[in-house]
Structure formats: C-alpha cells, structure tokens
Residue frames as qw, qx, qy, qz and C-alpha x, y, z in Angstrom:
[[0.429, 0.591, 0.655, -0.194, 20.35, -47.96, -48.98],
 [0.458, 0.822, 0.004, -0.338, 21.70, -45.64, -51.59],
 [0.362, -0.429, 0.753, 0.343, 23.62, -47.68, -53.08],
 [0.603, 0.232, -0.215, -0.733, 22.52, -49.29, -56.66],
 [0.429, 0.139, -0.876, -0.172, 23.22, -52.27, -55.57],
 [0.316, 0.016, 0.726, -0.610, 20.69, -52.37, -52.44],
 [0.653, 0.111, 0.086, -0.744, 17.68, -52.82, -54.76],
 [0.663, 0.447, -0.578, -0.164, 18.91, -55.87, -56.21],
 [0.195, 0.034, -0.860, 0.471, 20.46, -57.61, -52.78],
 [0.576, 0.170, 0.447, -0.663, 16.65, -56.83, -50.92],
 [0.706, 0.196, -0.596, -0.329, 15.51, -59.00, -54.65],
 [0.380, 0.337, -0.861, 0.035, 17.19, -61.74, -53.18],
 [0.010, 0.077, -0.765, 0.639, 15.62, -62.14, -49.89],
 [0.396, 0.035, -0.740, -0.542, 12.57, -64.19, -51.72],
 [0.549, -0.375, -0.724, 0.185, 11.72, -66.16, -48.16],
 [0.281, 0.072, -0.542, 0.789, 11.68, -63.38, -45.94],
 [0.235, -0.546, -0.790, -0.151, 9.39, -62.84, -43.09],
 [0.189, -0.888, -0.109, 0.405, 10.26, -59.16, -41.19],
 [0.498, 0.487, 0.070, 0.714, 11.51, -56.05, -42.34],
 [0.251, -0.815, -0.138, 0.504, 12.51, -52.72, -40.39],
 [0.484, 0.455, -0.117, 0.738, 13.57, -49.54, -42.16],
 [0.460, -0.818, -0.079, 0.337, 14.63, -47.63, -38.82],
 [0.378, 0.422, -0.256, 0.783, 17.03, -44.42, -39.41],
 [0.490, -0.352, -0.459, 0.652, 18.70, -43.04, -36.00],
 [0.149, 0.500, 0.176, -0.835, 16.70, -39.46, -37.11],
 [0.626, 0.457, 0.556, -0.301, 14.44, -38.71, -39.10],
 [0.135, -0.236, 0.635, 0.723, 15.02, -38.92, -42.78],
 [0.529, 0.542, -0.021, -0.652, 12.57, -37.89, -45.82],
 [0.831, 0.238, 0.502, -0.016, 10.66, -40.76, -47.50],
 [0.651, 0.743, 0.152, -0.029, 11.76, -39.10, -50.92],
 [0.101, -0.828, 0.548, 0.063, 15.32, -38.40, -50.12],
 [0.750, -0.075, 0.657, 0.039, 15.59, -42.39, -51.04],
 [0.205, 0.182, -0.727, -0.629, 16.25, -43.22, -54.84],
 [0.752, 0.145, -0.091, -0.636, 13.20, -44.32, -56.84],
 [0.658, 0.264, -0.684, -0.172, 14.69, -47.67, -57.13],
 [0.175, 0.100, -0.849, 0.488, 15.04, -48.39, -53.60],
 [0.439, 0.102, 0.279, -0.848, 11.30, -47.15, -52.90],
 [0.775, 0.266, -0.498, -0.285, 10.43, -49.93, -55.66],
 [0.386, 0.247, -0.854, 0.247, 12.44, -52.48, -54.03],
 [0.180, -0.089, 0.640, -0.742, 10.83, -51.85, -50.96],
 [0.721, 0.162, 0.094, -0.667, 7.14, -51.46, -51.84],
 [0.644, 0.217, -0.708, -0.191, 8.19, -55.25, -53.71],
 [0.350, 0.115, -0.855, 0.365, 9.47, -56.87, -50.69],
 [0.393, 0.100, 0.613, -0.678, 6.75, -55.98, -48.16],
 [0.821, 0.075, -0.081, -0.560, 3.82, -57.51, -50.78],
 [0.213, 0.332, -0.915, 0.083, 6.05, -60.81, -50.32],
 [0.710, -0.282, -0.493, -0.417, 3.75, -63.65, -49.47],
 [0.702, 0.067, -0.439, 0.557, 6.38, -64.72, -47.00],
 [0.135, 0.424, -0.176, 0.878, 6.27, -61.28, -45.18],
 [0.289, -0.557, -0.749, -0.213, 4.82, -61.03, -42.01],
 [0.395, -0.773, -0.273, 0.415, 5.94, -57.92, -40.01],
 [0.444, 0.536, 0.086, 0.713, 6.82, -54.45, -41.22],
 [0.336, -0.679, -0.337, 0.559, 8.42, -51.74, -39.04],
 [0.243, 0.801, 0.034, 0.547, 8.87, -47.73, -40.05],
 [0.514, -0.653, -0.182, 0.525, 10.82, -45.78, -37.26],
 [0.321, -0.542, 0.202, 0.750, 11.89, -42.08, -37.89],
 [0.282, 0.258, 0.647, 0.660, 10.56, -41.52, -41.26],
 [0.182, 0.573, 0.344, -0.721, 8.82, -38.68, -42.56],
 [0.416, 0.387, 0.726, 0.388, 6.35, -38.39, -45.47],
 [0.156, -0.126, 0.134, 0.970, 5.85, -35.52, -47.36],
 [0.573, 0.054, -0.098, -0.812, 2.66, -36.20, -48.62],
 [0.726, -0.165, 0.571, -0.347, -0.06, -39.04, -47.07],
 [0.763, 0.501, -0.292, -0.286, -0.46, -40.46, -50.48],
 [0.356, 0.475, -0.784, 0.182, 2.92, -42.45, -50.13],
 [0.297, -0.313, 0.815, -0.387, 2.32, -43.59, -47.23],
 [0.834, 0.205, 0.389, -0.333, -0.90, -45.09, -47.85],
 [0.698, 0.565, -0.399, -0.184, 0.80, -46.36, -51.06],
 [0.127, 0.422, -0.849, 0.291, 3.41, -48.08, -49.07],
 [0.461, -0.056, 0.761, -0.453, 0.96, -49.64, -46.16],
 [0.794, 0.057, 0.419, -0.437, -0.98, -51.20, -49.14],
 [0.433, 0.463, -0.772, 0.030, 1.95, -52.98, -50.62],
 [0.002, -0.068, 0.938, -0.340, 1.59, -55.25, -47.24],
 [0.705, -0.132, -0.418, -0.558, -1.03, -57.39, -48.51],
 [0.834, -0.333, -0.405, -0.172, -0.31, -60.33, -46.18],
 [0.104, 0.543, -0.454, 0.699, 1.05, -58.30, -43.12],
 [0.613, -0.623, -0.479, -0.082, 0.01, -59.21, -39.58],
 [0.493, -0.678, -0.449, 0.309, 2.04, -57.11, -38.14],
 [0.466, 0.487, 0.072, 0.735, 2.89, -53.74, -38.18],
 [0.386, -0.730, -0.243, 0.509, 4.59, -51.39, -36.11],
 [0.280, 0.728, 0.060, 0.622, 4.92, -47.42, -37.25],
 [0.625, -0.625, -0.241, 0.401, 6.75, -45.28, -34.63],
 [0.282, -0.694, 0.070, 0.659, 8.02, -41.67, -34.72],
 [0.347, 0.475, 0.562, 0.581, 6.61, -41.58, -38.57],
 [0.123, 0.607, 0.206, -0.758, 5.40, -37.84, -39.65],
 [0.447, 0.441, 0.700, 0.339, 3.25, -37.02, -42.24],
 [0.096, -0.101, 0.016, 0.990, 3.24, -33.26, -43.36],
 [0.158, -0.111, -0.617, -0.763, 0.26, -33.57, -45.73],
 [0.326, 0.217, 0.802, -0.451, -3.18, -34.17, -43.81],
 [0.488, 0.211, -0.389, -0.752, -5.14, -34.49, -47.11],
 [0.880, 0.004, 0.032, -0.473, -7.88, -37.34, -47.86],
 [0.333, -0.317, 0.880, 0.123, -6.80, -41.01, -48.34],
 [0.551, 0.248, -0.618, -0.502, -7.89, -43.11, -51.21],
 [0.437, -0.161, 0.821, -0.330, -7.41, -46.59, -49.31],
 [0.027, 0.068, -0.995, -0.074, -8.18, -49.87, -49.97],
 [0.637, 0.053, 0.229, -0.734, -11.75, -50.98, -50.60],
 [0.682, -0.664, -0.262, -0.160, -12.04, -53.75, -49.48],
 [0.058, -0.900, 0.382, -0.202, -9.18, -53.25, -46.67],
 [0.521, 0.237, -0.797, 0.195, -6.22, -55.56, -45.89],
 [0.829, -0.491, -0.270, 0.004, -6.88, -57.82, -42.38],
 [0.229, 0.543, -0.506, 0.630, -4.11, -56.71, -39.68],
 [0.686, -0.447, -0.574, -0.013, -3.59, -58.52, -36.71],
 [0.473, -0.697, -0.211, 0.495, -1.34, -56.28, -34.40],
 [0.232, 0.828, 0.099, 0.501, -0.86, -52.70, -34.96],
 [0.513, -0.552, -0.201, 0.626, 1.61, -50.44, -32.43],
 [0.118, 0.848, 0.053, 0.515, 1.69, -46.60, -33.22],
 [0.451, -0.096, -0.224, 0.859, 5.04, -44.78, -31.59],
 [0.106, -0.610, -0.183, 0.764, 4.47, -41.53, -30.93],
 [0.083, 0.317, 0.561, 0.760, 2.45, -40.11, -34.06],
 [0.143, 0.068, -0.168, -0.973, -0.25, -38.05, -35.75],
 [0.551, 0.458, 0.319, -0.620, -3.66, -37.28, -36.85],
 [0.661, 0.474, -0.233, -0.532, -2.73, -37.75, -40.43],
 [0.077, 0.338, -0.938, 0.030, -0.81, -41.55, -39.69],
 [0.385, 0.087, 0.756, -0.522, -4.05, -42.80, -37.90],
 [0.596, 0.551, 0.256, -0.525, -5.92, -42.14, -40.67],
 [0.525, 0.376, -0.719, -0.256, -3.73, -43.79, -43.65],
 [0.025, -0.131, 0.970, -0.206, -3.56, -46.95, -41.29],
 [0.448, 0.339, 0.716, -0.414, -7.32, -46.84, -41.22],
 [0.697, 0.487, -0.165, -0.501, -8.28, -45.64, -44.64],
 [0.360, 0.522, -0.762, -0.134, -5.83, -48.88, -45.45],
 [0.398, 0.043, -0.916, -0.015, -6.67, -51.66, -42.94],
 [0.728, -0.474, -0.421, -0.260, -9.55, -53.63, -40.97],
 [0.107, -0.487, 0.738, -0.455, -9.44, -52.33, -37.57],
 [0.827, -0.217, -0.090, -0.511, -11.94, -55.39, -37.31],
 [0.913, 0.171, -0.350, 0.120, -9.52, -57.97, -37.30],
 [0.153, 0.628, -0.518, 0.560, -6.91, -56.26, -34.76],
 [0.839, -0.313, -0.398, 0.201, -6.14, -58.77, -31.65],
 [0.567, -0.585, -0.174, 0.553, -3.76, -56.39, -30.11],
 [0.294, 0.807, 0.145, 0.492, -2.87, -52.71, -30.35],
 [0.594, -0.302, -0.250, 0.703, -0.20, -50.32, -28.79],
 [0.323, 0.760, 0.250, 0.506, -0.95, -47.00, -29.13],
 [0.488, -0.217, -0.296, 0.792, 1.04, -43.96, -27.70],
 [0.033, 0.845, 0.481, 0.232, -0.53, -40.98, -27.06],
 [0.412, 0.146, 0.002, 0.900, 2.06, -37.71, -27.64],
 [0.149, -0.223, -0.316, -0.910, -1.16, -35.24, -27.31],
 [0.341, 0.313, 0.498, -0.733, -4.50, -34.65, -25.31],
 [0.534, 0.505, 0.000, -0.678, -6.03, -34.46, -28.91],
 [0.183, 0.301, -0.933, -0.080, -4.90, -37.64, -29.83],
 [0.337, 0.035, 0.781, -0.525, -7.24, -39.31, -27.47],
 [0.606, 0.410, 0.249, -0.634, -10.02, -38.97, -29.58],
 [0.717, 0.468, -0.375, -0.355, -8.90, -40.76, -32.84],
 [0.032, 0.296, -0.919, 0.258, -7.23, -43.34, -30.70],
 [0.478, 0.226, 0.768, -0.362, -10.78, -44.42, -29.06],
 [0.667, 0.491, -0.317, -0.463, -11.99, -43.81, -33.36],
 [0.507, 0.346, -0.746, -0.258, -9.86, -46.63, -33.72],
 [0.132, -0.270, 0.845, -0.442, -11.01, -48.59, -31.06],
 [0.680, 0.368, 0.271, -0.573, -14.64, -48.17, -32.00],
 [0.586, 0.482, -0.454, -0.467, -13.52, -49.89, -34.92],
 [0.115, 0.226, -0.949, 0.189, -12.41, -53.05, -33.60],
 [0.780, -0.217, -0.334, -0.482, -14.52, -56.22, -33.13],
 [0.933, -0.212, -0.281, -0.073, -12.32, -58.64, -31.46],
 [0.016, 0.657, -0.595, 0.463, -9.57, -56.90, -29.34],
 [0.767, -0.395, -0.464, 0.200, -7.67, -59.22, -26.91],
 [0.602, -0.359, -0.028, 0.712, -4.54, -57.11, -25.63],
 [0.107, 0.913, 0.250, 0.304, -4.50, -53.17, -25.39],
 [0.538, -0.207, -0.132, 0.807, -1.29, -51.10, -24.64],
 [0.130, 0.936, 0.195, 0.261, -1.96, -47.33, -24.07],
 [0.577, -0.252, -0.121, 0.767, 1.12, -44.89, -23.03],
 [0.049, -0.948, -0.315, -0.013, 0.50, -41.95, -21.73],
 [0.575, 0.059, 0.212, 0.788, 3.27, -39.36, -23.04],
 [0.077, 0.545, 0.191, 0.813, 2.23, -36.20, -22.03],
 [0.270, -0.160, -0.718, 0.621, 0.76, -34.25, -19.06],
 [0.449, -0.287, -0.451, -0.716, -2.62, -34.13, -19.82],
 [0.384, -0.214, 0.613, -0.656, -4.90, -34.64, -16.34],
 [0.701, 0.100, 0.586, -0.394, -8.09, -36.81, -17.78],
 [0.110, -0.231, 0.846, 0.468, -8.44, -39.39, -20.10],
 [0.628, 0.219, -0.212, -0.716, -11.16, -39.88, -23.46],
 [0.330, 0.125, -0.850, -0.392, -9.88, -43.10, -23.94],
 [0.655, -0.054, 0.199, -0.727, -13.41, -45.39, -23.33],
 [0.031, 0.432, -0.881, -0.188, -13.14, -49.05, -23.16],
 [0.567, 0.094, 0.661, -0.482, -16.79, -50.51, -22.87],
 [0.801, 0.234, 0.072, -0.547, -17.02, -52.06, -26.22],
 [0.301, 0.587, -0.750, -0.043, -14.30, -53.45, -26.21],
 [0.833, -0.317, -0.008, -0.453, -16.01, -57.36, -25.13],
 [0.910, 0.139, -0.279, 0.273, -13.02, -59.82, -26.00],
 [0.225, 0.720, -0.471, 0.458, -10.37, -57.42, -24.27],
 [0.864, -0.407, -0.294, -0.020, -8.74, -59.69, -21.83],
 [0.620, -0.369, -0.168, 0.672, -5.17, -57.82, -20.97],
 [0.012, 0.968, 0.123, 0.216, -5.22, -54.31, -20.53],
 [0.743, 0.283, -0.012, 0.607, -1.88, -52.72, -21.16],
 [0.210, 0.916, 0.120, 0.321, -0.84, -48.93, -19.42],
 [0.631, -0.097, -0.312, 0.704, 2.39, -47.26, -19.17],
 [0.213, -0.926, -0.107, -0.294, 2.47, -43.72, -16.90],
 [0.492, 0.434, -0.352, 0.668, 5.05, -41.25, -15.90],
 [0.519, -0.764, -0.245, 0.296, 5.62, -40.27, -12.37],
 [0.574, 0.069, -0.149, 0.802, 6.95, -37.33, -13.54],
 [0.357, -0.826, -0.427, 0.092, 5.31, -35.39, -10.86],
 [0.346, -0.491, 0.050, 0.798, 8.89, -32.99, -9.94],
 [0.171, -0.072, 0.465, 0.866, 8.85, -31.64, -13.91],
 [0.037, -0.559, -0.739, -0.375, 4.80, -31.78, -14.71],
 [0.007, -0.324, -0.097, -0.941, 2.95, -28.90, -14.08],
 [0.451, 0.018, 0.583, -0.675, 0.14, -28.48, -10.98],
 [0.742, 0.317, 0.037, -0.589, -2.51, -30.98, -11.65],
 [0.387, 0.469, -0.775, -0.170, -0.26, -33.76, -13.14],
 [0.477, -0.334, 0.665, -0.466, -2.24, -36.77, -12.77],
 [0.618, 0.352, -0.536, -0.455, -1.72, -40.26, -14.14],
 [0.124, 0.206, 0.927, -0.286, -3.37, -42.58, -11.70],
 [0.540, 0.497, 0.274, -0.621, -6.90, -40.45, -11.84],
 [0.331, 0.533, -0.441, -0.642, -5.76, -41.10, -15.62],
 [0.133, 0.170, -0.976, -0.027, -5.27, -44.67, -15.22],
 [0.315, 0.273, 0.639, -0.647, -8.20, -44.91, -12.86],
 [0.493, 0.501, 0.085, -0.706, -10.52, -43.40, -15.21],
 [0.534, 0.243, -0.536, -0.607, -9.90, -45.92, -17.95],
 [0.135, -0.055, 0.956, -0.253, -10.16, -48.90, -15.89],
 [0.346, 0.374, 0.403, -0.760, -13.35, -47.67, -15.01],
 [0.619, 0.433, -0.228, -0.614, -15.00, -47.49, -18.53],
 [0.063, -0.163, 0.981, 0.082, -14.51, -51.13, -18.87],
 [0.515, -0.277, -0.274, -0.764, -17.87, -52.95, -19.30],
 [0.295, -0.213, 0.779, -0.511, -19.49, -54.44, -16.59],
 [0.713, -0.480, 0.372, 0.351, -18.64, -57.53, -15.89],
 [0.330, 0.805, -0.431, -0.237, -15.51, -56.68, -17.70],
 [0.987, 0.129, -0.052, -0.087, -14.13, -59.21, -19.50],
 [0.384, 0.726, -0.506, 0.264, -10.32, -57.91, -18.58],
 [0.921, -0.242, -0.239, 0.192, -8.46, -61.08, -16.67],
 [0.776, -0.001, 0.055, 0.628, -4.84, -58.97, -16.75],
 [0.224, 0.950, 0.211, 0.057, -4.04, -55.77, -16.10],
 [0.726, 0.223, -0.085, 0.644, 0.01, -54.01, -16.65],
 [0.007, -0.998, -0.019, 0.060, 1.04, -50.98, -15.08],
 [0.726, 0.368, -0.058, 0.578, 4.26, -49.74, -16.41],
 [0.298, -0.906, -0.176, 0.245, 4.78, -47.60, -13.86],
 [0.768, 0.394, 0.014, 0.504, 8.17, -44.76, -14.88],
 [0.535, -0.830, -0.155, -0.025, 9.91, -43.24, -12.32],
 [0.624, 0.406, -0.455, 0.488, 13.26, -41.78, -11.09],
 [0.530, -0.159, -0.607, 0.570, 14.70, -40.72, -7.86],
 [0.099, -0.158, -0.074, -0.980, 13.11, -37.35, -7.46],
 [0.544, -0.085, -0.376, -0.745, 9.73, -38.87, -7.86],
 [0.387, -0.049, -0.918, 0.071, 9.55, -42.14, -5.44],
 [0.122, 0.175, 0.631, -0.746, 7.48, -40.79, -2.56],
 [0.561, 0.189, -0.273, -0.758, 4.61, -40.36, -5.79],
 [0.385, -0.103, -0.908, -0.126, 4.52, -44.54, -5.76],
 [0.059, 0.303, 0.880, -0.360, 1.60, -44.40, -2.61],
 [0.587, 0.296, 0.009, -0.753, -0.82, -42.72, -5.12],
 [0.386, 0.074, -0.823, -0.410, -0.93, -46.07, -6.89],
 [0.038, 0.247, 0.903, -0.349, -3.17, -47.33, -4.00],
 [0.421, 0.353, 0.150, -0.822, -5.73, -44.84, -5.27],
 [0.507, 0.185, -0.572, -0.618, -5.94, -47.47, -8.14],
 [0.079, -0.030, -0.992, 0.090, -6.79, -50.68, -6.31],
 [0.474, 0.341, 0.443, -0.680, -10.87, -49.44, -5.75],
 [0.685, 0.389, -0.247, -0.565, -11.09, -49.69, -9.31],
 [0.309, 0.356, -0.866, -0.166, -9.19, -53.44, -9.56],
 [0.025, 0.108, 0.968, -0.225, -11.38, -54.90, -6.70],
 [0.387, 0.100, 0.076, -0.913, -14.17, -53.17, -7.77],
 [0.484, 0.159, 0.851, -0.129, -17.17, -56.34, -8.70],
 [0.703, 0.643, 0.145, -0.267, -17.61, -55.05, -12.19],
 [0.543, 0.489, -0.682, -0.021, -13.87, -56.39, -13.08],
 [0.776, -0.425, 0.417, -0.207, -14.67, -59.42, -11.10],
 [0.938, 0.340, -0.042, -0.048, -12.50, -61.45, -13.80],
 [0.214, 0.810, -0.492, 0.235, -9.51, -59.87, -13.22],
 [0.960, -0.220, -0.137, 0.104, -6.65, -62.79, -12.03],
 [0.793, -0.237, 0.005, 0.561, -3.48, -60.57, -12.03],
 [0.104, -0.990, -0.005, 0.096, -2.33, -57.55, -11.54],
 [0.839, 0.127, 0.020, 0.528, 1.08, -56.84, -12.98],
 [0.175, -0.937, 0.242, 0.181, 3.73, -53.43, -11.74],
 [0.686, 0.071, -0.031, 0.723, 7.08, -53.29, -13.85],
 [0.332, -0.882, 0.023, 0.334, 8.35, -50.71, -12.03],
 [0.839, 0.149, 0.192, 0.487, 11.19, -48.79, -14.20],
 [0.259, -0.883, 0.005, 0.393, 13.96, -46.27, -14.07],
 [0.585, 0.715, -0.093, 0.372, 16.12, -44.17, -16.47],
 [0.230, -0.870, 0.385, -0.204, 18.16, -43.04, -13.17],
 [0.783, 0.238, -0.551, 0.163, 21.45, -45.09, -11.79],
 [0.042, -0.417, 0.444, -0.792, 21.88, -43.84, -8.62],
 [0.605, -0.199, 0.486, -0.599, 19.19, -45.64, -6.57],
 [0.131, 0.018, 0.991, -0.016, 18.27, -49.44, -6.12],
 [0.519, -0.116, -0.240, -0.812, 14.56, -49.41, -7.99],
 [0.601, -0.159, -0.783, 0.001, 14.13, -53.20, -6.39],
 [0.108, -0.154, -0.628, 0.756, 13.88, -51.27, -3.01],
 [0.464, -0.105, -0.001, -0.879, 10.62, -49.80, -4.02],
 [0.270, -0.079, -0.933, -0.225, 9.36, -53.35, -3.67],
 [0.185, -0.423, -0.728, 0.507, 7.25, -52.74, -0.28],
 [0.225, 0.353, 0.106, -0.902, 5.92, -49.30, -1.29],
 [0.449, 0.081, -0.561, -0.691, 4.18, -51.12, -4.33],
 [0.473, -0.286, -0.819, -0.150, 2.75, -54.12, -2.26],
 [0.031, 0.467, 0.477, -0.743, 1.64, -51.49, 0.58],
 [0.156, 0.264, -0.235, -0.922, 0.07, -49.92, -2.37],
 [0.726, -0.059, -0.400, -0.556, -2.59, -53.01, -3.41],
 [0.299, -0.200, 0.804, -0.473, -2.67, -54.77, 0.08],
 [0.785, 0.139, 0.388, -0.463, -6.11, -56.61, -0.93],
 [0.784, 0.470, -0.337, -0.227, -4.65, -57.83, -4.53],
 [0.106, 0.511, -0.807, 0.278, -1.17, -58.96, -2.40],
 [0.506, -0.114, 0.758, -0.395, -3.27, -61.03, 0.20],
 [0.902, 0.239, 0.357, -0.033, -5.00, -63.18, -2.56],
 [0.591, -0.193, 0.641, 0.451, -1.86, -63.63, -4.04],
 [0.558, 0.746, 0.348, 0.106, -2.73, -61.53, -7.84],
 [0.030, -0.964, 0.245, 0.100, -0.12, -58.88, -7.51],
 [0.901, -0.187, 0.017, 0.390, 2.89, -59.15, -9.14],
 [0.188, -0.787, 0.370, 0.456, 6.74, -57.22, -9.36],
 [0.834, 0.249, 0.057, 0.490, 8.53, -56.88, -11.86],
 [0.392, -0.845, 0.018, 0.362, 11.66, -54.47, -11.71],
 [0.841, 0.319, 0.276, 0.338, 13.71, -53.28, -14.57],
 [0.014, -0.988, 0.131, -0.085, 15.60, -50.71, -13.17],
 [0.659, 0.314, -0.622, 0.282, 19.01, -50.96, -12.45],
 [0.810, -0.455, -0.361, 0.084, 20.14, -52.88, -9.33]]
C-alpha cells in the first residue's frame, strides 16, 4: 500500500463489491501516503461497493474517520473491529445520514460509536454485532439500539468481567434471533464472575410476548473451566418462560482455544443443562472445538 503504484491498480477495480484494509497490528491512519487515502476514500463511494471492513487501524483524530465512513454512500455492510480513535471531539456527520444494513463493532470505543452514528441511520440496521470490551460501553451500545426501528438479528459479546448487564432489549419489536457469546472464564475472573446472570438478565428485558424465535449461545470454554457448563441450566427459566413463548430453537456452539480435551464430550452436560428445551426437540449442539 505504499507503493505509487497501489493508487492506480485499486483505480482499476471499477466493478468491485468488498473491500478490507486489515493490518496484523495496529497501524496509524496517517502513516499511509495522501494518495493512497484518496484512492481509498474513491473506491468505497463505488456504486458497485457493498461491504467495507477496517481491522487494526487507528485514527488520530475522529474527523477522518467520519470522513472515510461517509465516502460509503451505498454500503450495506460494514464491519469496524479493533479501530481506535484518539480524538473524542464532536462529529459533523451526514445530514441526512447514509442507510446501513449490517453493522459489527470489534472491540472498540466511545469515540467509534459515535462517528458510525453521527454518519449512519441506525433506523435501517437489520442486524448488528456489537462487542463489548468495557462495563461503560454498555450504555452507548443500548444508545444505539434505541436507535433502531427494524432490528432482526442481534450479536452481543461479552469481553470482559463485568457481573450485570445495561444492555435492554424491549424495543426492540422485529428482533427475531438473539445472538450472545460468554466466557467461562470462571478459573482467571475475579469473585463474582458471572455471565449466565449476564445472559439471563438480557433475555429477560425482551418484550412480552417477545418476538425472539432463535436464540445462540456461544458458550467459550477450556479445560480448567468445564464443571462451570451446569450453570447454563440457570438459563432455561428464562427460555421457557411464557413471555418468549415464540422462541423455536435454542442453539449452544460450544468452543475451545485448548487441545488437550475432546469438547464433543461436553455434549450431555449441555443437554442435562436445558432438559425441557431437549424433550420438545428445540435444543441444538454445535461443537467447534477440537476433536
């Protein structure tokens, strides 16, 4: 990408419909040549364009960014992940704001949330990932929720070892798969380290009748930590509860970063864990540890 011939080869590529700029650490938006920042800020307003990732970048000041996100006039998706913004000054933004159909936020900030919103309609968002690195996060996460009209599909990931959760899902009427990954890292977390109650608690805030058909648990576990898998039964009150009578399936991907144990053996400790969802046949495994 510093090369002078990169701005010129990206020209070429007239039809294209994704882009990623991902560096393996982080690297400084401005540490690019002005021509390649041009090049860029061209190719994402491509009619043709319909996904734009960022991974590992860091802006120096929000301005840019928000310059950059409203180059992607006819984006529908965009994913920003391990972006940092130093500056936390105002945003200008877009008036009116660009339409954006899925949005995913890696592990970020206070001042990322807030270019992505001074910049696009969270009205129009059908599905959203957000990660949540921070307790104080929580709060501009459920900001952007409130903003949404017609959510279908919500991922939250809980990345940190924070005990209760803000996030608050009762206006959320269209939401029909509900999306959350949690660590079972119960050996390393600190007294108090609880992300079922966490889980629990957003179920809960659902509105009644909730309109969620599908719910994920990503459940993330190693060997240290397996005997923690029969708190998940603490979550099945809230799944059979008759204010998410809608609910048709219950999904566990069980997954491990360890190599040393068979994660497909935990099979029985999860379906001892939602005995009522197992007998009518809603519960499923999935297993993507290694075998």
């Amino acid at each position: 990408m510093r090369k002078d011939a990169f701005p010129a080869v990206l020209s070429m590529l007239v039809n294209l419909t994704d882009i990623s700029v991902e560096c393996e650490v982080a690297m400084d938006w401005n540490s690019f040549p002005a021509l390649v920042k041009e090049a860029l800020h061209v190719t994402v307003a491509l009619p043709s364009l319909v996904s734009v990732q960022l991974q590992h970048l860091s802006f120096d000041q929000s301005g840019d960014l928000t310059s950059f996100l409203q180059s992607c006039k006819h984006v529908d998706s965009l994913v920003l992940s391990s972006i940092a913004v130093r500056d936390i000054g105002g945003n200008a933004g877009l008036d009116p704001r660009l339409g954006l159909c899925s949005l995913t936020l890696g592990p970020s900030h206070l001042p990322l949330i807030h270019s992505v919103m001074s910049v696009f309609d969270m009205q129009s968002l059908w599905y959203l990932h957000a990660t949540v690195p921070i307790p104080e996060l929580e709060a501009e996460i459920q900001h952007l929720l409130d903003g949404t009209r017609n959510l279908e599909y919500f991922h939250v990931c809980l990345d940190h070892h924070h005990n209760t959760s803000n996030i608050d899902l009762q206006n959320l009427t269209h939401l029909r798969t509900l999306e959350i990954t949690l660590l079972f890292d119960f050996s390393t977390a600190p007294d108090g380290f609880d992300p079922v109650g966490w889980t629990g608690n957003i179920i809960a805030t659902s509105r009644n009748p909730s309109p969620i058909q599908h719910v994920i648990l990503n459940v993330r576990v190693d060997e240290r930590d397996l005997s923690y898998l029969s708190r998940l039964k603490e979550l099945e009150r809230f799944l059979v509860a008759p204010e998410i009578s809608s609910l048709r399936r219950l999904t566990v991907n069980l997954h491990s970063f360890d190599v040393d144990f068979n994660v497909h053996g935990c099979e029985p400790d999860v379906r001892d864990a939602f005995p009522i969802l197992f007998a009518r046949g809603m519960l499923e495994m999935v297993f993507l540890g290694v075998p």
